[in-house]
Structure formats: structure tokens, C-alpha cells
MDAnalysis code that builds the backbone (N, CA, C; Angstrom):
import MDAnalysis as mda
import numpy as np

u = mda.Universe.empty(525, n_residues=175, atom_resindex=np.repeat(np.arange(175), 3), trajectory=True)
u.add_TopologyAttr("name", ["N", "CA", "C"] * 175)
u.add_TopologyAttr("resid", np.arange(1, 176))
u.add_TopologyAttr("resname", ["UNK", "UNK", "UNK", "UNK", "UNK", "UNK", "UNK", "UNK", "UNK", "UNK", "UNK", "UNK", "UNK", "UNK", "UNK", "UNK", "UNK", "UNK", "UNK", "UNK", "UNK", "UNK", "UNK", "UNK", "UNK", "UNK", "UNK", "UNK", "UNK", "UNK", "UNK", "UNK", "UNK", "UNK", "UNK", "UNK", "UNK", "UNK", "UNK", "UNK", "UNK", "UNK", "UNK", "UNK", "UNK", "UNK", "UNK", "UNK", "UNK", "UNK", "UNK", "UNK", "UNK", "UNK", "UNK", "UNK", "UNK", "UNK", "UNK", "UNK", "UNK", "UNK", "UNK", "UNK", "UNK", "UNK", "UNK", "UNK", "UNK", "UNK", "UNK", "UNK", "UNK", "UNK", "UNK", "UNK", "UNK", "UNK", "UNK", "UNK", "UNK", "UNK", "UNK", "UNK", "UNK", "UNK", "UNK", "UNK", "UNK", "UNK", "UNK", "UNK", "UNK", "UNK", "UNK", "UNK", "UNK", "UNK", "UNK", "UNK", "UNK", "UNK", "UNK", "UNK", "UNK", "UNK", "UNK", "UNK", "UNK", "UNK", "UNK", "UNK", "UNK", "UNK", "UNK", "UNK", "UNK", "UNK", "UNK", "UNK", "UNK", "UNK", "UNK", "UNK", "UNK", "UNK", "UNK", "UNK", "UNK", "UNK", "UNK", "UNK", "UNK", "UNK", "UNK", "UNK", "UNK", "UNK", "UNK", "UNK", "UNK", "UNK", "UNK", "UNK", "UNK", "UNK", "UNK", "UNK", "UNK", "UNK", "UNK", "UNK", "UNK", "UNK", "UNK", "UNK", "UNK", "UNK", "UNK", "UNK", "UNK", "UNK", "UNK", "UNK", "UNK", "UNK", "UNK", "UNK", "UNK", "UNK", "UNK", "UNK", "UNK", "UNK", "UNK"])
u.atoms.positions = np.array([
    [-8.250, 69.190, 95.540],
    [-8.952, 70.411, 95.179],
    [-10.251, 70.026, 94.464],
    [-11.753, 70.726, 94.853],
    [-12.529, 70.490, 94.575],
    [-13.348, 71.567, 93.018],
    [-14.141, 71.176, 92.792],
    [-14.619, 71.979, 91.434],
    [-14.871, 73.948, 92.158],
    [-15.596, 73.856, 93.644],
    [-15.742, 74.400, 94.509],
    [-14.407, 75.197, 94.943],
    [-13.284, 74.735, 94.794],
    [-11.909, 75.697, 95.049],
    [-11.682, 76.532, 94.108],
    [-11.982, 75.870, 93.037],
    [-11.386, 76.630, 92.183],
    [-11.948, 77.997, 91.770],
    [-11.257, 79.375, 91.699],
    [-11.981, 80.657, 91.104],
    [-11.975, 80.952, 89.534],
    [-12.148, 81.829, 89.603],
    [-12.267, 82.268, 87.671],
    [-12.377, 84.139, 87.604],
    [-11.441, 84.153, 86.711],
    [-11.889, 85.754, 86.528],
    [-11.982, 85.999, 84.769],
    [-12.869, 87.226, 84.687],
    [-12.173, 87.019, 82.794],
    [-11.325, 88.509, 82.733],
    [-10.619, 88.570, 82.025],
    [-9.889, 89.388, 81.613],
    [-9.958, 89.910, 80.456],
    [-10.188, 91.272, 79.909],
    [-10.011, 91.786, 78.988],
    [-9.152, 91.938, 77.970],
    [-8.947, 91.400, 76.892],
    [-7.596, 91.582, 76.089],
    [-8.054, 92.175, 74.359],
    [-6.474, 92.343, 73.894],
    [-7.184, 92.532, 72.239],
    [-7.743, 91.409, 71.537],
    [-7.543, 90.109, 72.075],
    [-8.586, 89.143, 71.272],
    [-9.791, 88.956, 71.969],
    [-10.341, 89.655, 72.906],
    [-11.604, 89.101, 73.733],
    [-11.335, 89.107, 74.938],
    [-11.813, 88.588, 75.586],
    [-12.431, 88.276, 77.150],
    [-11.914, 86.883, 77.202],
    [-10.902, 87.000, 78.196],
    [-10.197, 85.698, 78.401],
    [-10.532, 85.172, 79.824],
    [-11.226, 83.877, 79.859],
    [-11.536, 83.573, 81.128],
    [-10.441, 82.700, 81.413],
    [-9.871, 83.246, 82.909],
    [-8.575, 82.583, 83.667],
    [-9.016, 81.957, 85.208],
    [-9.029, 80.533, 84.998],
    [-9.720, 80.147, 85.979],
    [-8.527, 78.867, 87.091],
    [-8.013, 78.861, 88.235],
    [-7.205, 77.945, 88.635],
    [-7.729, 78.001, 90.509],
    [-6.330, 77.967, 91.106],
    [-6.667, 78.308, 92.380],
    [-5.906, 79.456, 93.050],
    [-5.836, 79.951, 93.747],
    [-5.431, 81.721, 94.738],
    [-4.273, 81.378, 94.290],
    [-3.118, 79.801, 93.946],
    [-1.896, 79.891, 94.045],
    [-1.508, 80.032, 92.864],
    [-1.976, 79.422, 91.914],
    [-1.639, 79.644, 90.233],
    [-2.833, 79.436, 89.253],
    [-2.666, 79.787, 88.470],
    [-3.352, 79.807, 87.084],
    [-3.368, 78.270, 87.025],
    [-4.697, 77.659, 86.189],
    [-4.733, 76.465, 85.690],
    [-4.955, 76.782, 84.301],
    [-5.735, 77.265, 84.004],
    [-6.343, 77.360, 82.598],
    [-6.671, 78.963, 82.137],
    [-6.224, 78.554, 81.413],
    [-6.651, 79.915, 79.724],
    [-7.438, 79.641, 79.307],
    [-9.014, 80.412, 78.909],
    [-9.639, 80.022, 78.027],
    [-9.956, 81.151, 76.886],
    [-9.920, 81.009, 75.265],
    [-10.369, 82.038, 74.579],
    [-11.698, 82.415, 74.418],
    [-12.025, 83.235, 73.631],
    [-13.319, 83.476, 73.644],
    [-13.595, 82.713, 72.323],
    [-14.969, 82.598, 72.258],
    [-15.418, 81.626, 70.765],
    [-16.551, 82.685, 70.130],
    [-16.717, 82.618, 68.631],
    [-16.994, 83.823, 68.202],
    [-17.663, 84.974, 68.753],
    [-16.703, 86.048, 69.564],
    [-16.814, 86.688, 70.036],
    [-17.153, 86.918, 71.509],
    [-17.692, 86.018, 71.884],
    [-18.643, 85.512, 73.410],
    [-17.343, 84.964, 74.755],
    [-17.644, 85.471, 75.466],
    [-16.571, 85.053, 76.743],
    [-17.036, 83.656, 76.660],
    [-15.720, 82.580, 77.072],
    [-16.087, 81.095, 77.383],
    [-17.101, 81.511, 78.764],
    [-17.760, 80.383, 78.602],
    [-18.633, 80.017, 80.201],
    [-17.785, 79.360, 81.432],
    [-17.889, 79.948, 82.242],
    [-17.050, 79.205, 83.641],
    [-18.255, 78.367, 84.363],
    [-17.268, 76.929, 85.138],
    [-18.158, 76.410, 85.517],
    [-18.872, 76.543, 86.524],
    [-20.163, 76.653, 86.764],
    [-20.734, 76.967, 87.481],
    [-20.668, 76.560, 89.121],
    [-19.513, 75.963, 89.399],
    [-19.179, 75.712, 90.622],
    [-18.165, 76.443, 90.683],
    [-17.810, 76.710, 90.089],
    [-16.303, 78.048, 90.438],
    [-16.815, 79.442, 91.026],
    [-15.680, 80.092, 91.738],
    [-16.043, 81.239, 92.515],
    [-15.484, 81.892, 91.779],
    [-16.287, 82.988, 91.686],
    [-16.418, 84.066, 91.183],
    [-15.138, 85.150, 91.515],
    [-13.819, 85.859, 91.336],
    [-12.870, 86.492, 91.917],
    [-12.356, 87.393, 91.299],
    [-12.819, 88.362, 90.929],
    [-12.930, 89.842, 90.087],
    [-11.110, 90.389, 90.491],
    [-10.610, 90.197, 91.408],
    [-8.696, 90.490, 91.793],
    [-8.068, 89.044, 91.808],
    [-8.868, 88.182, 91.325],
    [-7.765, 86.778, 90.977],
    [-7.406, 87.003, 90.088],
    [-5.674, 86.483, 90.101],
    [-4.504, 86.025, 88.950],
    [-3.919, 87.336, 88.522],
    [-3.636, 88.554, 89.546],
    [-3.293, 89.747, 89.231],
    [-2.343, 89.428, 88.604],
    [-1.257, 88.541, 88.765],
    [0.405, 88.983, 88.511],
    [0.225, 87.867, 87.004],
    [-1.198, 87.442, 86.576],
    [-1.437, 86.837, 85.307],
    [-1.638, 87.781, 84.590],
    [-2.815, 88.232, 84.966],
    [-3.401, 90.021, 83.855],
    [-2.088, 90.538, 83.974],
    [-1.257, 91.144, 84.763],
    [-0.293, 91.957, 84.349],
    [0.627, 91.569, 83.750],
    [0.535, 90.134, 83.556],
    [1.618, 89.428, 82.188],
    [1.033, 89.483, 81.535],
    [-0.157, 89.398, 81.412],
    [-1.026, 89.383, 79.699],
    [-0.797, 90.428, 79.240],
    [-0.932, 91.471, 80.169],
    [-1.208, 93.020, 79.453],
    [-0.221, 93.358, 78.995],
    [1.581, 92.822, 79.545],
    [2.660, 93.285, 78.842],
    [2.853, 92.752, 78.197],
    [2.271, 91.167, 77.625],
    [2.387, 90.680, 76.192],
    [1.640, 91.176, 75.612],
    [0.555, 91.689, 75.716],
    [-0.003, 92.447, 74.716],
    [0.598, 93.274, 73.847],
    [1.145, 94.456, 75.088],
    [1.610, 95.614, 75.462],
    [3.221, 95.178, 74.014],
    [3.606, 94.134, 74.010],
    [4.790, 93.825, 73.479],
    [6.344, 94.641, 74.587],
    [5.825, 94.274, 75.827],
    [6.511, 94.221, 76.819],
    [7.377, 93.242, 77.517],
    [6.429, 91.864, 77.430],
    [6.910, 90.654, 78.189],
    [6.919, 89.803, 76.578],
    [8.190, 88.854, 77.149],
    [8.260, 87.648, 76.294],
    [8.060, 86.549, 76.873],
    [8.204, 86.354, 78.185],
    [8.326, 84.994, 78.344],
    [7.890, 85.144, 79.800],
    [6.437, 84.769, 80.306],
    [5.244, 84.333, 81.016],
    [6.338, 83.586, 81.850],
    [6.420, 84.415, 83.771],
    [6.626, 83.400, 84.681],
    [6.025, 83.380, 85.974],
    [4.711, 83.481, 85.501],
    [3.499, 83.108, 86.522],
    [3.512, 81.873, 86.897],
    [2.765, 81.515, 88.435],
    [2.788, 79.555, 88.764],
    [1.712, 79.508, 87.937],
    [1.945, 78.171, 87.475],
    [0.763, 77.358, 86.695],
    [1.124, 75.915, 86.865],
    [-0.208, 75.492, 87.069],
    [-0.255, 73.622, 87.039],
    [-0.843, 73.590, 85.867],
    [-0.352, 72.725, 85.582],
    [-0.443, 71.445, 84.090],
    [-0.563, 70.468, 84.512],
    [-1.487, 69.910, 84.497],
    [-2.462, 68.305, 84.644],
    [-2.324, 67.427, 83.517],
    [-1.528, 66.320, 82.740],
    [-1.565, 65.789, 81.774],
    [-0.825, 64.542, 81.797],
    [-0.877, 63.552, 80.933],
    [-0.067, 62.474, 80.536],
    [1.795, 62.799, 80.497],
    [1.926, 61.785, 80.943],
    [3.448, 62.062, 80.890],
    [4.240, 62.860, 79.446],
    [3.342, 62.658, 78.644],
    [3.995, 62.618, 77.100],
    [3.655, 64.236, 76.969],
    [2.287, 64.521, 77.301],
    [1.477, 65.593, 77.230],
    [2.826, 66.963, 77.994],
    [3.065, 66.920, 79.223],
    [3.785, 67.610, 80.379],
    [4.833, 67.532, 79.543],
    [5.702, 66.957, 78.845],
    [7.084, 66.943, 78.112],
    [6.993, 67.625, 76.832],
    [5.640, 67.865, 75.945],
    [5.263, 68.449, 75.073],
    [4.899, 69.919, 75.056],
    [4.252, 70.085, 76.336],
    [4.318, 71.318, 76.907],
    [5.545, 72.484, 77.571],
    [6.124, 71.376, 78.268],
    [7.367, 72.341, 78.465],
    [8.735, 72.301, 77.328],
    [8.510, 71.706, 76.702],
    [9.285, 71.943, 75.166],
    [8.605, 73.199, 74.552],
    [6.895, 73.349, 74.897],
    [6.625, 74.816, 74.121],
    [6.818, 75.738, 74.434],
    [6.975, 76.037, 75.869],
    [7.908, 76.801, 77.139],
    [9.135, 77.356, 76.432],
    [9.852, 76.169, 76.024],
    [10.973, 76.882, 75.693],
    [11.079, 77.507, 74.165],
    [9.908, 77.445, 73.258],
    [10.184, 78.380, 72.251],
    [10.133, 79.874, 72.077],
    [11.307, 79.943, 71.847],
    [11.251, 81.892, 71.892],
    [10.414, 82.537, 71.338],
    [9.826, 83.760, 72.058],
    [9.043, 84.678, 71.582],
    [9.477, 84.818, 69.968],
    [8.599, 85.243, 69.060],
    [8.723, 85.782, 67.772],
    [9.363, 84.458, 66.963],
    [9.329, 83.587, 67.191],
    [9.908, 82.040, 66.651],
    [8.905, 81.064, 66.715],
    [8.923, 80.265, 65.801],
    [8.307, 79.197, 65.226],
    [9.225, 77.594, 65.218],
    [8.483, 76.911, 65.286],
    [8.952, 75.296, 65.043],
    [7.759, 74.588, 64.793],
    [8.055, 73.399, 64.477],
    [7.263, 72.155, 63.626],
    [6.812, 71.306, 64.572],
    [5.454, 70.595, 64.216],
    [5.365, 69.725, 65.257],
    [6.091, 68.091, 65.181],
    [7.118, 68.040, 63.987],
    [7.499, 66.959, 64.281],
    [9.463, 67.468, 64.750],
    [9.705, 68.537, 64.967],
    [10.847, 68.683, 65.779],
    [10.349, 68.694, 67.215],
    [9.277, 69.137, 67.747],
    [8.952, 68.626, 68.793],
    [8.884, 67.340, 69.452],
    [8.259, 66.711, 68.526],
    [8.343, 65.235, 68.494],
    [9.987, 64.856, 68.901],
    [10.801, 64.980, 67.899],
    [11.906, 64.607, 68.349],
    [12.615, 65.292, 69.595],
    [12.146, 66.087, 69.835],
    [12.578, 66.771, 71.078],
    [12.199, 66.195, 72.680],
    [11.111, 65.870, 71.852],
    [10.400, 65.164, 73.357],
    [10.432, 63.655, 73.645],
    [11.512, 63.210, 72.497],
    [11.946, 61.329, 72.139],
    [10.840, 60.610, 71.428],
    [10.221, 61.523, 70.875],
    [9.301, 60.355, 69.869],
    [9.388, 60.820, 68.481],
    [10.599, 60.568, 67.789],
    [10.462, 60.878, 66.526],
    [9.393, 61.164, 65.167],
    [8.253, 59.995, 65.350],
    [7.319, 59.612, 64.594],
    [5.939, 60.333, 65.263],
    [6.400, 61.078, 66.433],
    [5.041, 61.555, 66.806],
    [4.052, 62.942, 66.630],
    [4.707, 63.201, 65.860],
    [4.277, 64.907, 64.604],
    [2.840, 65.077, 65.468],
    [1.726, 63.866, 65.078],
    [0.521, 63.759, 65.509],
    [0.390, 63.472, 66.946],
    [0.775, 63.310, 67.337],
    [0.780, 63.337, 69.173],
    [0.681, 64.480, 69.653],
    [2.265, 65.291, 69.017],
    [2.198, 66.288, 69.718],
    [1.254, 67.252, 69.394],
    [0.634, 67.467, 67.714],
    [-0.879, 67.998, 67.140],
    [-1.483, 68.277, 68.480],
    [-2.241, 66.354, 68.838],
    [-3.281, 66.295, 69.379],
    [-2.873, 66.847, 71.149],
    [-1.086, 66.933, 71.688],
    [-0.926, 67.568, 72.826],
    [-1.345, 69.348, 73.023],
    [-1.054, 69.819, 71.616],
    [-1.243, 71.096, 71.509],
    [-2.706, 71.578, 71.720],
    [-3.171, 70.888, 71.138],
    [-5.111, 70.884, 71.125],
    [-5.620, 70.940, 72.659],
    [-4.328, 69.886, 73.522],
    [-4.909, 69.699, 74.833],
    [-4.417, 70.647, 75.645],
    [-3.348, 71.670, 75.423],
    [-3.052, 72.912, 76.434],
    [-4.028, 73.828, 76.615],
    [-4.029, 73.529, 78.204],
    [-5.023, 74.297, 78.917],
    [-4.482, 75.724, 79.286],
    [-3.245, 76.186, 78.829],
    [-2.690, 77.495, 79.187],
    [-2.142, 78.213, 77.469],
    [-3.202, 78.381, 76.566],
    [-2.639, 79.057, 75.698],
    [-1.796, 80.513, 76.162],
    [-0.739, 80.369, 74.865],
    [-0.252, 82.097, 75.337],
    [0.526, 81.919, 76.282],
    [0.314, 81.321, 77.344],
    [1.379, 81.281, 78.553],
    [2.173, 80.335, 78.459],
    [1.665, 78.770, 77.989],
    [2.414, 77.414, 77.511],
    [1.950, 77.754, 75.651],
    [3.284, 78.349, 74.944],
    [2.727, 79.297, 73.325],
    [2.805, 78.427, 72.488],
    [1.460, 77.381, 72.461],
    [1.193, 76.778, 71.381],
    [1.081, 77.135, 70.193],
    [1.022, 78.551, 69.785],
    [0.177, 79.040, 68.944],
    [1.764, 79.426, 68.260],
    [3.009, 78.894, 68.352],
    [4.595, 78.926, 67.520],
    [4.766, 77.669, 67.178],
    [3.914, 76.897, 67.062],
    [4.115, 75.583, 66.319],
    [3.078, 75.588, 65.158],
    [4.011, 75.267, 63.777],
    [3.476, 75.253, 62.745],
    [3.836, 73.803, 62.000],
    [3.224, 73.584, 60.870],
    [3.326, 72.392, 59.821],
    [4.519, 72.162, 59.408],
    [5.062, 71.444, 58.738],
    [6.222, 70.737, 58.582],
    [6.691, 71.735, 57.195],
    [5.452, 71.815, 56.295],
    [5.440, 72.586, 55.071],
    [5.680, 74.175, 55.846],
    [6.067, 74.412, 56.943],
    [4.917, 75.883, 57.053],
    [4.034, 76.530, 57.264],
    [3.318, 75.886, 57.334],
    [1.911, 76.307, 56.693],
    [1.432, 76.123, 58.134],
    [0.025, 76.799, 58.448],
    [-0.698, 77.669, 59.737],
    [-1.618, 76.441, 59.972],
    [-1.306, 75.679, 60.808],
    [-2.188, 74.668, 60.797],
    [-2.694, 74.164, 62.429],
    [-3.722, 73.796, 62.648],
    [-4.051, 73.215, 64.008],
    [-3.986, 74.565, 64.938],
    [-4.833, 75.260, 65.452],
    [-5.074, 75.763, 66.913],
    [-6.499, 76.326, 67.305],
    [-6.244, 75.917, 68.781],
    [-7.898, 75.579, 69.523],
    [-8.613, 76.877, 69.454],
    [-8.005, 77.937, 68.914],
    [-8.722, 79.059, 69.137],
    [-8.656, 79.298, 67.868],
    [-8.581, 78.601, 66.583],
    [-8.473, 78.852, 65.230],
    [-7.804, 79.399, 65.026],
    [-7.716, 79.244, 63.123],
    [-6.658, 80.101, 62.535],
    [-6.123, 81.149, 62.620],
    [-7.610, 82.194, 62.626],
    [-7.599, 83.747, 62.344],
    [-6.764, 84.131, 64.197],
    [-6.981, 83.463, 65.095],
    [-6.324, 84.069, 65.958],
    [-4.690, 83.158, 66.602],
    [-4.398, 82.230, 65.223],
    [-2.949, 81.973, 65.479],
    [-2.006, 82.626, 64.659],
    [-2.821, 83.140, 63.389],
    [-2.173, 83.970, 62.906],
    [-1.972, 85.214, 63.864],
    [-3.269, 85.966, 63.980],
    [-3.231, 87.317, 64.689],
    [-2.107, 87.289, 66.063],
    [-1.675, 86.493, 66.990],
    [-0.619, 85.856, 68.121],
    [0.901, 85.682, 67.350],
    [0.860, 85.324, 65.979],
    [2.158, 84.797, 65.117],
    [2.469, 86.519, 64.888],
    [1.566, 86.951, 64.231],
    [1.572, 88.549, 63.974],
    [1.716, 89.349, 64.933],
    [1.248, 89.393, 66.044],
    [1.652, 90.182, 67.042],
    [3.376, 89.877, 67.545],
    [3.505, 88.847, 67.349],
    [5.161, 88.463, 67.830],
    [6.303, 89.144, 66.579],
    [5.608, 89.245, 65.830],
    [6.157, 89.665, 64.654],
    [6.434, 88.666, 63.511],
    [5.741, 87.523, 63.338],
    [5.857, 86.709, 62.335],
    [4.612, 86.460, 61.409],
    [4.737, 87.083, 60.284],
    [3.581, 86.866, 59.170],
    [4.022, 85.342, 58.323],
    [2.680, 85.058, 57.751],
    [3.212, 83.566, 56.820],
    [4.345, 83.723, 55.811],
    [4.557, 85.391, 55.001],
    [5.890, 85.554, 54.169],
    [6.600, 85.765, 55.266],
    [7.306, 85.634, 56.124],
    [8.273, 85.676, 56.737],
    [8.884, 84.339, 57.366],
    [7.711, 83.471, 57.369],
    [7.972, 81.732, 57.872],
    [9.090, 81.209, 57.420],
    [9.982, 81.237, 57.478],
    [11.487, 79.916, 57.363],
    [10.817, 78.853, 56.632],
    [12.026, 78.506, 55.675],
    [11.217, 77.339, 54.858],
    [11.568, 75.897, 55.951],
    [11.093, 75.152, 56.043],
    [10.825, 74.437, 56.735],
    [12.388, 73.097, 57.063],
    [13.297, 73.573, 56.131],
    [14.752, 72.709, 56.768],
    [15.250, 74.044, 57.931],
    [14.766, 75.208, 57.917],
    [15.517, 76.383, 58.729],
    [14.809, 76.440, 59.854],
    [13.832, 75.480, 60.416],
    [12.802, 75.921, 61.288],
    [13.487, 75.223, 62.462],
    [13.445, 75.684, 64.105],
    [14.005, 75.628, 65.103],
    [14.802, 76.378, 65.514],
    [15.069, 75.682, 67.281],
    [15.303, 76.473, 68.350],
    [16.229, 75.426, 68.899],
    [16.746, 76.523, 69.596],
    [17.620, 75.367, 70.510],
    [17.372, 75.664, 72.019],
    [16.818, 74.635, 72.739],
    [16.778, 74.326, 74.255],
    [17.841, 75.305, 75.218],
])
């Protein structure tokens, strides 16, 4: 697949204008908006104003607080470690939180808290792969590509404010 296959549409949501750009068969990428401004698509992408319908209509019922759990096709392009980090975030339940070093152990690297950080940074499908339910070891609201103010506002929409966070021996999920 060439830069040339690929389309892009943006989509309207309550955080902005989300540009969703992959190919006719699935979604590749999520992108947020950055203060305030739709991301830029690349200029070799086609333009497709009815691409990723059955995406917008999952967005809109997560919005909507309809859908929990996104099962649109999507490719994920990444390091072996990366793809195992990701679908561990797959499986965290809507309105739930975990740490990035139970991930770590989840994904067989005990010591890798910071791996999986820097895997989270690299998901190209926010919201759909829900990076934005992994928090600090303390708790605390830390690390996401679309900043704070909108991992809180995603934690809050699921229904989790920072007084409500589990102290951090209570935090997890089970597979």
C-alpha cells in the first residue's frame, strides 16, 4: 500500500475534528486535534468525505455513551513489543484504569513501566486502542499524546474523575 492508497476523512466529535485516515478496509490511524486546529492529512492521501462510516458510527456511540468497546478493522503497524502492548489496552474495560507497569507485566516485561509509556505515545488508534486508561503507578494522570486536559476529559467521560482513582495496590483488570 502506497502513501497514494491511503484516504482520510475528519470527523466531528466533542473534542474536535478527528482526522481518520487508513484504507476502504480499515482504519489505520486516529488523529486528535492540537490546540483546537484539525491535524493536517498527508498530502498524498485521498480525500473520502463517506470513509470509515462504521468508525464515525462507533465514535458517535462512544460519545453518545452508547458503545464500550470499538469493533471496527484496524491495522496496527509496530514492533513486536509495541502490538502486545496494544492489545493488552484492548482489553481494558470501559470506565477502568490500570498502570503502566501492570501492563508491563502483562505483556512479560516486568521492568518495562517505560516501554510501555513510550508504546502508548506510539498508538496510532487513540480511543479505539484506549490508551488514555492507563495511568501512573501513584495514580496520578500522566503521559498522553493528546495531553492532559483531554485524558482527563476521555477518563471523565467514562466516568472516572482523579477522586475516584483506586489507590494504586487496587488498580487492574483481568484479561
Amino acid at each position: 500500500m502506497t502513501e497514494q492508497d491511503i484516504c482520510f476523512c475528519y470527523h466531528e466529535s466533542p473534542i474536535g475534528a478527528l482526522l481518520l485516515s487508513g484504507s476502504q478496509e480499515c482504519i489505520h490511524a486516529l488523529t486528535f486535534p492540537k490546540e483546537g486546529e484539525p491535524a493536517l492529512a498527508n498530502v498524498r492521501w485521498r480525500k473520502d468525505a463517506d470513509a470509515f462510516a462504521k468508525v464515525r458510527r462507533e465514535l458517535d456511540a462512544y460519545f453518545n455513551k452508547t458503545l464500550q468497546r470499538f469493533t471496527v478493522p484496524y491495522l496496527l503497524k509496530g514492533s513486536p513489543f509495541q502490538l502486545a502492548v496494544w492489545r493488552a489496552l484492548c482489553a481494558i474495560p470501559y470506565g477502568s484504569v490500570t498502570n503502566y507497569g501492570d501492563i508491563a507485566v502483562r505483556v512479560g516485561k516486568p521492568k518495562g513501566a517505560q516501554a510501555v509509556g513510550m508504546a502508548n505515545h506510539a498508538n496510532p488508534l487513540p480511543i479505539i486502542v484506549p490508551c488514555h486508561r492507563v495511568i501512573g503507578a501513584d495514580g496520578s494522570l500522566v503521559g498522553f499524546g493528546g495531553g492532559l486536559e483531554l485524558k482527563t476529559w476521555l477518563l471523565a467521560h467514562e466516568g472516572i474523575t482523579p477522586g475516584n482513582i483506586c489507590s494504586p495496590g487496587q488498580l487492574g483488570f483481568d484479561f
